[in-house]
N, C-alpha and C positions, 0 to 999 in steps of 0.2 A: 761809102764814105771813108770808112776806116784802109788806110793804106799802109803807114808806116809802120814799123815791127818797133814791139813793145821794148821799152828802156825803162829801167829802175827810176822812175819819175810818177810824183802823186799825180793823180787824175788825168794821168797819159791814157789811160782806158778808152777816153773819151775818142781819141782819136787814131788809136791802134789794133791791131791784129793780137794777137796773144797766141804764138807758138805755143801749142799743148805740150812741150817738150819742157818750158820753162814755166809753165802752174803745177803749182804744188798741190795735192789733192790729198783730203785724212785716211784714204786709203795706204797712202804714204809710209806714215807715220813706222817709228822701227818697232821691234818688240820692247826694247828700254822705253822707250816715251810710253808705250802702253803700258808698261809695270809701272810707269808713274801714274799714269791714270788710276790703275786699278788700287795704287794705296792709297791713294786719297777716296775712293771710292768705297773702300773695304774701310775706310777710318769712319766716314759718314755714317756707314749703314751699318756698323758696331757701335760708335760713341754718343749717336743721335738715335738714327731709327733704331737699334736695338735699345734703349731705354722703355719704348713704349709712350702712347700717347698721349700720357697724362702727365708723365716725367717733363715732355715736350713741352705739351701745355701749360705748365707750372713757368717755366721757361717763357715761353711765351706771354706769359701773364705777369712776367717783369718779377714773379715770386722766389726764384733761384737764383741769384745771380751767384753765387758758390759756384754751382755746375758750370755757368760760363767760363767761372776761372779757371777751374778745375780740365775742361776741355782745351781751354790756351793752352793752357803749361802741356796737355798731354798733345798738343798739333805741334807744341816748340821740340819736346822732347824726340818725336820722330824726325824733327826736319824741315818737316812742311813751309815755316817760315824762313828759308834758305833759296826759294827758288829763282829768284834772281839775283841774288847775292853772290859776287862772285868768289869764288873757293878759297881765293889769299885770305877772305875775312870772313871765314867758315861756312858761306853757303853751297847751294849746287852749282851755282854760276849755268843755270840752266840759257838754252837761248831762245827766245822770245815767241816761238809757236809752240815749241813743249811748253810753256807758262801761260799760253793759251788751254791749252790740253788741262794742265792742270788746273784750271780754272774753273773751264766745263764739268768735269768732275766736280769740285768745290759746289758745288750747283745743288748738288746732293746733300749740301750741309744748313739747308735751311737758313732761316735767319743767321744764325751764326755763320753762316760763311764772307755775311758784310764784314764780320769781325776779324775773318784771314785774311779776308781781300783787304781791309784798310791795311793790314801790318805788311803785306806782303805788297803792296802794290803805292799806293798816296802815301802809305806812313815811312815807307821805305826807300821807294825812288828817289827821292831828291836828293837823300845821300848818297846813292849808288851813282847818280848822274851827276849830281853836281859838285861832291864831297871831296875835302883834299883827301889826301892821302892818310893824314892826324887824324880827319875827322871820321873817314871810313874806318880804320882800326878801331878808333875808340866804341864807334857805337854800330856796328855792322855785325860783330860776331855775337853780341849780347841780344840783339835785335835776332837775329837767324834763328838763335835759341828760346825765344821767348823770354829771357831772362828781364829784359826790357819791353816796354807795348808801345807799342807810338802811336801817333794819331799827326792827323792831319789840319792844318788851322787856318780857313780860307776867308770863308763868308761870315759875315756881320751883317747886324741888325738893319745897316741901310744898305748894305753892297753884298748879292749875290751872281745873277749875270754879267753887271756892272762891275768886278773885282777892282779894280783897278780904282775904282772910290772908294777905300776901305781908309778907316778916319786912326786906326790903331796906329802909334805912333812908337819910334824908338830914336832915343837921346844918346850921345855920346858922353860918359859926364865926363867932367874937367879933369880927372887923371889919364883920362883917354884908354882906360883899361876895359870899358863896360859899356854897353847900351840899356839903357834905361827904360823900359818898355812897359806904354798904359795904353790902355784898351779896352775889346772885349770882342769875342766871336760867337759864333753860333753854330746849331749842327752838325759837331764835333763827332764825329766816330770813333769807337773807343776810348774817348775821353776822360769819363769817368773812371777808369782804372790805367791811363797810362802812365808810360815813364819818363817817354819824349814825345815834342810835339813841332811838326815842325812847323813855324809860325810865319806869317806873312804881314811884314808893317812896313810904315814910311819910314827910312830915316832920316830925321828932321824936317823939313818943308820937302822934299822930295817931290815930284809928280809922278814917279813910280815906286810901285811895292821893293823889298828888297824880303829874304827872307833868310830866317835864324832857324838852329838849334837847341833847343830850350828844353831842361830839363827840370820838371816837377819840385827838386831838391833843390834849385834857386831861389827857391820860397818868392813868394809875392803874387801866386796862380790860387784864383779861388776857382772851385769848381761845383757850380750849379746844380743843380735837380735833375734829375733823367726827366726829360723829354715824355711825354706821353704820347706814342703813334700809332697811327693804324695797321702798319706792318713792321718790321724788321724789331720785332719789340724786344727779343731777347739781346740787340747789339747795345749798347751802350753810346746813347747822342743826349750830349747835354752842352751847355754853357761855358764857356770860360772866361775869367775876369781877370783884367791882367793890373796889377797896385802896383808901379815900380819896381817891375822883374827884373832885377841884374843878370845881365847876359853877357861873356867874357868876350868881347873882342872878335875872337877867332873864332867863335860859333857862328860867325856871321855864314850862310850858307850861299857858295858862289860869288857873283860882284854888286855891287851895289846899284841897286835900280834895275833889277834883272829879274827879282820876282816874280813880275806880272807873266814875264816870258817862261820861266820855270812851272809856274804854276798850268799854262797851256799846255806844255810840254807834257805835264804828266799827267793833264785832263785827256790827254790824245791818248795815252795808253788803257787810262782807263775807262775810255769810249769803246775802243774795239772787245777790251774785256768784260764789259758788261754784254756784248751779243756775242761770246761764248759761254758766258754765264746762262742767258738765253737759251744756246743752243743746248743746253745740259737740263736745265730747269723745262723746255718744253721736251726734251728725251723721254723726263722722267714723269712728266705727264700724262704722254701718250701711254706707256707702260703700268702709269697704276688707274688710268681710265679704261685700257683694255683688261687688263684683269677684274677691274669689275664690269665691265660691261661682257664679259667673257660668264659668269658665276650670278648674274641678274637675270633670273626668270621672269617675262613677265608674257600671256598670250600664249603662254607653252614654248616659247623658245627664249635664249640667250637674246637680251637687249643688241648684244652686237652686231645680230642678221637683220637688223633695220637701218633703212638705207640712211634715215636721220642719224644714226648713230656712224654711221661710213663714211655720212660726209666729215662730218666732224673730225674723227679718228685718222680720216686720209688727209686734209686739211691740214691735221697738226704735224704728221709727218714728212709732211709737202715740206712746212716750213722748217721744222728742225734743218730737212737735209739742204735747202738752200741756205739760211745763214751756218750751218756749219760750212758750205765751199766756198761764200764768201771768206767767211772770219779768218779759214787757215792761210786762200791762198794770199790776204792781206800779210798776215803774218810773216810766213816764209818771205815775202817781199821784203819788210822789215828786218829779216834777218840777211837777207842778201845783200841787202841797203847798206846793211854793218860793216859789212865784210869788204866791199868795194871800199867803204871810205877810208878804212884802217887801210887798205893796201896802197891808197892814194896820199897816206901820211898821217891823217887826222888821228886826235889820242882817242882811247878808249874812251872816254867821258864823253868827246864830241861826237864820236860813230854813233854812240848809244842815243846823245841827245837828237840829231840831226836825221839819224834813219827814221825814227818816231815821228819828225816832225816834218818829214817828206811824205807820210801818208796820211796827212789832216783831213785831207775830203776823203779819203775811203772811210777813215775811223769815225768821219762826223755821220756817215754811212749808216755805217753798223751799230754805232750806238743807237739812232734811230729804228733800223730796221731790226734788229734783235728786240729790244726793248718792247715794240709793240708787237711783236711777234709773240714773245711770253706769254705778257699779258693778255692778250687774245690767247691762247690754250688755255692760261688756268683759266681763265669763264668760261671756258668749254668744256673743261675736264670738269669743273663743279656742277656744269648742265647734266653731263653723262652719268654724274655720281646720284642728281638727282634731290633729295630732300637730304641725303645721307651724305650729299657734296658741300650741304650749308649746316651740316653739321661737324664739331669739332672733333667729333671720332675719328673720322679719317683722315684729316691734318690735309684734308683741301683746298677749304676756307684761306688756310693757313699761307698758301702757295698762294692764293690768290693775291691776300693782301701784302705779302711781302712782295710780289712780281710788281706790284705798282709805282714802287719808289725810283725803278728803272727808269722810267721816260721825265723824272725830275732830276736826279741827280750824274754829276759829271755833265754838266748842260743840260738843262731842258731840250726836249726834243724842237721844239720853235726854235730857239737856240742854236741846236745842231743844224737844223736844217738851214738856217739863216748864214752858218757858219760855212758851211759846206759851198754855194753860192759864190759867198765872199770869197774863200779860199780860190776857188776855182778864178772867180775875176781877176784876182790879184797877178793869180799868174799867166792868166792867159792877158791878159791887158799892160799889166805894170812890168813886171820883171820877164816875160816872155817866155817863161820855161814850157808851156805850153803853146806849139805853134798851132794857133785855131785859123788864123788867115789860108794856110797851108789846107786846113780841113774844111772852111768854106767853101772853098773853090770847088772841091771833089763832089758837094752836094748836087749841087746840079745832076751830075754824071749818075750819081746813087739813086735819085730819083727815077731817071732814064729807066737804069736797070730795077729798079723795085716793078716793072710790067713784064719783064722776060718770062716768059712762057718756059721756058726749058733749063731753070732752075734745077739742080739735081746734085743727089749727093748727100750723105749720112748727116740727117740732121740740118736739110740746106735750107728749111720752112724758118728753123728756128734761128738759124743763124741770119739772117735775111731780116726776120723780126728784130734781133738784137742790132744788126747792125741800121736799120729804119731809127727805132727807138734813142739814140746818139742824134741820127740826123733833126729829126724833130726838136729834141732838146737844143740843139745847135742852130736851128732856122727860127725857134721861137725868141731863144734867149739872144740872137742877133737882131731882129725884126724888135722887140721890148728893147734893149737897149736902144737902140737909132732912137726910137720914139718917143723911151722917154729919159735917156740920156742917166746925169746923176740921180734926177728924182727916183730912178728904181727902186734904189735902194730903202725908199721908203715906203713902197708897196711891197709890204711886209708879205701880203697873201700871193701875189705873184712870185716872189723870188721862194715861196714853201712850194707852190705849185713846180717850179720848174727844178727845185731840189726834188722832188718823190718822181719826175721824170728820169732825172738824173738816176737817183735811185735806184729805179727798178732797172733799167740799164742795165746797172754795172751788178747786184744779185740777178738776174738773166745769163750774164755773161759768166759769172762765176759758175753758176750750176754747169750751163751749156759747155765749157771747157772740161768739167769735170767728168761728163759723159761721152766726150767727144777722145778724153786720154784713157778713161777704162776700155774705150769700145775696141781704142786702137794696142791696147794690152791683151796680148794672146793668153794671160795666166790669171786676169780677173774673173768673177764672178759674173758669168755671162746671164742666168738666172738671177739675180739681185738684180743685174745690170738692165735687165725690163721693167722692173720696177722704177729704179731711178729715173732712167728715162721717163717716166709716166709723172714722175712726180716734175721732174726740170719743165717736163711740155704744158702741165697743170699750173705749174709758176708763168709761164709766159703766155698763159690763156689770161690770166688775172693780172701780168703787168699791163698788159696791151690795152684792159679794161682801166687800171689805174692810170695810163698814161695819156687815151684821150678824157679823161674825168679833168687829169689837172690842165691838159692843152689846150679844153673848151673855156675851163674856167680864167686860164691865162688872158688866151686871146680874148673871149668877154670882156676882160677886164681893163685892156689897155687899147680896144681897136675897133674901127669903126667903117663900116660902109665897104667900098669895094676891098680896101685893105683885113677887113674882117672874113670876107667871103674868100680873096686868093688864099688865106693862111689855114683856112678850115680844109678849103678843096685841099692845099698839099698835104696837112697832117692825115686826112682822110683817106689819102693813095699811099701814104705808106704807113699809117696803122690799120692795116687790111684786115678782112676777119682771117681768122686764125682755125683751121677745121678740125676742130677734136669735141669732141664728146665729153663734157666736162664732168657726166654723171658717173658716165662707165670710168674712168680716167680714176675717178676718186674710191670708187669702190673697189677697183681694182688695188688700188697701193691699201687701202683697208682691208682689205683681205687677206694678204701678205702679214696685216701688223697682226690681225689677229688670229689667226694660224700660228703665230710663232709666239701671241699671247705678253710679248712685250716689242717694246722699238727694236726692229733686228738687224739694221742696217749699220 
C-alpha cells in the first residue's frame, strides 16, 4: 500500500515508505546530548536516590516539603531548567529531541521530576512560544534559574477534557490598563510554591480561552490545600482562587481567543514527553527488577532463571526499546519541521508553535503508548520484587503509583486516542494534507501482493506485516466511515479500536526502521543488533495480536451479514500468522538483560 516517500507531514506514516537514511535512531545521539543525559541522571541518583529511602519516603508522605524546595533551587542552580529556553534569555536553547533525552533521564527523579517537567515544559512554553520579546526577557531568565517556579492553570472544577468550557473570567477595567480576573482552577502543579502561573480565562463573554501571565505578587490568588494523591505526592497540586487579580495589559499572553489553541499546542509536547518519560521510568525498571531478581534465591537458584521471571523482564525491555524509537524518531521530525519552516520564512515563535503542532497524531501516539507502557512494567517490576515489591523499602510501590497518573494527565488516554482519529480525519478528509484517495486505490494491489510467495529480503516478514497493518487500518476506517458516515464519531469504541490499529502501525514501523539502519551501519553493534531484532519481531508478534482484537471488535461493531463476512476474510489475509517463537524470542532478549544485570541497550 505504502508508495510515496516520506515528507515532513503528521501522520504521512500512514501512507509512506520511510527512507532509513532520513529516521533518526538514539543510537544517533552525539556525546553532548549523552553528557546531558548523564547530568541529569548523576543529579537524580545523588539528590534523590542517594538520600535513601526513608528521606524519600518522608517526601513522599507529603512530610518534607523543605527538601522539595531545596532540590528546585539545587535543578535551577545547575541549569536543568534552561533546556528549552533559548540562550538570548539564559537557557540551553537546547533542540527538541535533546529535551526528549533530557526527559527520559528526568525519569529517574521520581515524583519530583512532575516538578521539572511542569517548569521546564507547561510552566514554560507558552512563554518561549508565544511570548513577546518584553515578556520573554522579563520572565525566561528568572524562570531558567529557578529564581521564579511557574506553574501551569488549565483545568477547573467543571472543564477538564472539555477546556474550552472553562467559566474563569477576565475584565478589562475602565482605565484600560488591567484585566480583572475571577475564578478558580484545579490540579495546579507546582502551585503551591510558585511565582508565575500561566492562566487561561475568557475575556469578557468570549467563546474562547485567551491566556495571561500572572504573577503571585498581583495579590488577589488564594492558594488552596495540597491535594491529597495516590502518586506523585512529593509534587505540589493544589487549588487556586482567583478574587479580582489585576493583571497589567500586556501580560496578556499571545492574542486574544487563542488560548484554547495554545494550550493544545503545548498539550502536544507534553504528550510525546510523557512516553520518554516512560521510556526512562520503564529503563529503570527493568534494571532494579534484574538486580533483584539477579541476588533472589529461591529453589537453589536466582529468581531470574525462571522463565516467569524472562517473560516478564524480556517484555519490559521489548517495550522500553520500542517507544524509545518511536519517541526520538518523532522528535528529530519535530526538529526538522523547525528548520524547514524558518528557512521558508516563518519567525522563530511560529516554527516552534507549527512543528509541534504538525505532529498531533504521533504525540497523541505516544502519550498513549508510553504511558501504558510504564505502567504495565511497574506492576511488573513489583510482581518480580514480590512481597518486598509492596513494600516501601524498595520505593517500588512507589514507581508504581506515581506511573499511574500518565494515562490521566496531558489528555486521558480515551482522549488521546479519540484525538488521534480526529486528527488524522481532519486531514485526510477536510484540509487534505494527507492524500488517503491516492492510498486507497494502492489497497487492492497490496492485497494481491500480501500472497507472494517469494517475498525476501532483511526483514521482509516484518516489513510486509507493517505495511498490511496500514492497509487494514485504511480498508476498515473507510468501510466505518461509508456506513456510518458522521454518526462515527460518536462510536466512541470504534474510533479507540481503530486508533490502537493505527497505533501499533506506526511503533512497528518505528522499531523496524530502527533495525533495518543499524543493520545497514557497517560500525554498529552487530551483537546487540540480535537482540534488538528479537525484541522489534516480539513487538510485531503482539501488534498483529492487538490489531485483529480491535478489527474484530470494530467490524462487530458496525457490520452485518455478508458485509461482516467480506471484511473479516480481508483483514484475515493480511493479518497472517506471524512464525516466531514467542517463548524463546522473550527469553532470549532476558537473558541479554540479565547477564549485563541492568537495561544494556
Amino acid at each position: 500500500m505504502a508508495t510515496t516517500k516520506s515528507k515532513l507531514i503528521g501522520g504521512n506514516f500512514l501512507f509512506s515508505e520511510t527512507d532509513i537514511k532520513d529516521v533518526f535512531i538514539p543510537e544517533e545521539f552525539t556525546e553532548e546530548q549523552k553528557m546531558i543525559w548523564q547530568t541529569v541522571h548523576d543529579f537524580c541518583m545523588k539528590e534523590l536516590h542517594g538520600l535513601g529511602i526513608e528521606r524519600v519516603a518522608l517526601m513522599d508522605a507529603e512530610k518534607d516539603r523543605d527538601l522539595v524546595i531545596e532540590l528546585f533551587k539545587k535543578a535551577g542552580e545547575l541549569g536543568l531548567f534552561g533546556v528549552s529556553i533559548p540562550e538570548e534569555y539564559g537557557g540551553m536553547g537546547l533542540d527538541f529531541n535533546t529535551g526528549l533525552l533530557f526527559t527520559e533521564a528526568l525519569a529517574l527523579g521520581l515524583s519530583f521530576a512532575t516538578t521539572v517537567g511542569a517548569q521546564v515544559s507547561i510552566g514554560s512554553l507558552p512563554i518561549v512560544f508565544y511570548g513577546t520579546h518584553e515578556q520573554k526577557e522579563k520572565y525566561l531568565p528568572k524562570i531558567a534559574t529557578g529564581e521564579y517556579a511557574c506553574s501551569y492553570a488549565l483545568t477547573e472544577p467543571s472543564s477538564g477534557s472539555d477546556a474550552n468550557s472553562a467559566k474563569s473570567q477576565a475584565v478589562l477595567n475602565e482605565a484600560g490598563t488591567h484585566y480583572i480576573l475571577n475564578g478558580q482552577k484545579m490540579w495546579i502543579t507546582n502551585g503551591g510554591f510558585a511565582d508565575i502561573f500561566i492562566i487561561f480565562a475568557k475575556i469578557d463573554n468570549d467563546e474562547r480561552l485567551s491566556a495571561f501571565i500572572v504573577e503571585k505578587s498581583f495579590g488577589g490568588i488564594e492558594i488552596g490545600k495540597e491535594e491529597k494523591k495516590m502518586g506523585i505526592k512529593s509534587s505540589s497540586t493544589v487549588q487556586l482562587f482567583f478574587n479580582n487579580v489585576p493583571i497589567p495589559k500586556e501580560n496578556l499572553l499571545g492574542e486574544r481567543g487563542k488560548g484554547f489553541n495554545m494550550a493544545l499546542n503545548i498539550l502536544n509536547n507534553g504528550r510525546i514527553k510523557i512516553c520518554a518519560g516512560g521510556v526512562g521510568g520503564i529503563k529503570f525498571g527493568v534494571t532494579k527488577s534484574v538486580e533483584y531478581a539477579n541476588q533472589r534465591i529461591q529453589f537453589n537458584q536466582p529468581i531470574a532463571q525462571f522463565g516467569a521471571m524472562k517473560y516478564k523482564i524480556g517484555q519490559m525491555a521489548m517495550m522500553a526499546f520500542v517507544n524509545e524509537s518511536a519517541a526520538y524518531r518523532v522528535g528529530a521530525e519535530v526538529d526538522k519541521k523547525y528548520k524547514e519552516l524558518l528557512a521558508n520564512g516563518a519567525s522563530e515563535n511560529d516554527a516552534k508553535i507549527n512543528s509541534m503542532r504538525e505532529y498531533a497524531i504521533e504525540c497523541a501516539i505516544l502519550k498513549v503508548q508510553g504511558s501504558e507502557a510504564v505502567c504495565w512494567a511497574a506492576d511488573e517490576a513489583i510482581q518480580i520484587h514480590g512481597g518486598m515489591g509492596y513494600s516501601m523499602e524498595t520505593g517500588v510501590e512507589m514507581a508504581y503509583r506515581d506511573a499511574r497518573i500518565t494515562k490521566i494527565y496531558e489528555g486521558t488516554n480515551e482522549i488521546n486516542r479519540m484525538l488521534a482519529l480526529a486528527e488524522f480525519y481532519k486531514r485526510a478528509f477536510q484540509t487534505k494534507e494527507l492524500k488517503i484517495n491516492d492510498a486507497m486505490k494502492s489497497i487492492p494491489m497490496g492485497i494481491a501482493q500480501n500472497f507472494n510467495p517469494f517475498n525476501n529480503g532483511f526483514m521482509a516478514d516484518e516489513d510486509e506485516i507493517v505495511s498490511n497493518l496500514k492497509s487494514v487500518f485504511m480498508i476498515i476506517t473507510g468501510a466505518a466511515g461509508r456506513k456510518l458516515k458522521t454518526k462515527l464519531v460518536d462510536e466512541q469504541e470504534i474510533v479507540m479500536n481503530l486508533a490502537d490499529i493505527m497505533a501499533v502501525a506506526f511503533m512497528a514501523e518505528s522499531a523496524l526502521l530502527r533495525i533495518k539502519k543499524l543493520n545497514a551501519d557497517k560500525e554498529s553493534d552487530k551483537e546487540q543488533l540480535k537482540t534488538k531484532i528479537k525484541m522489534t519481531q516480539l513487538y510485531v508478534y503482539e501488534a498483529l495480536e492487538i490489531a485483529r482484537k480491535a478489527a474484530d471488535n470494530a467490524i462487530d461493531s458496525y457490520a452485518k451479514g455478508v458485509e461482516k463476512f467480506t471484511m473479516k476474510r480481508v483483514v484475515n489475509s493480511l493479518l497472517k500468522n506471524y512464525d516466531i517463537n514467542p517463548k524463546d524470542t522473550r527469553r532470549a532478549i532476558a537473558d541479554v538483560v540479565i547477564a549485563a544485570n541492568q537495561y544494556p541497550f
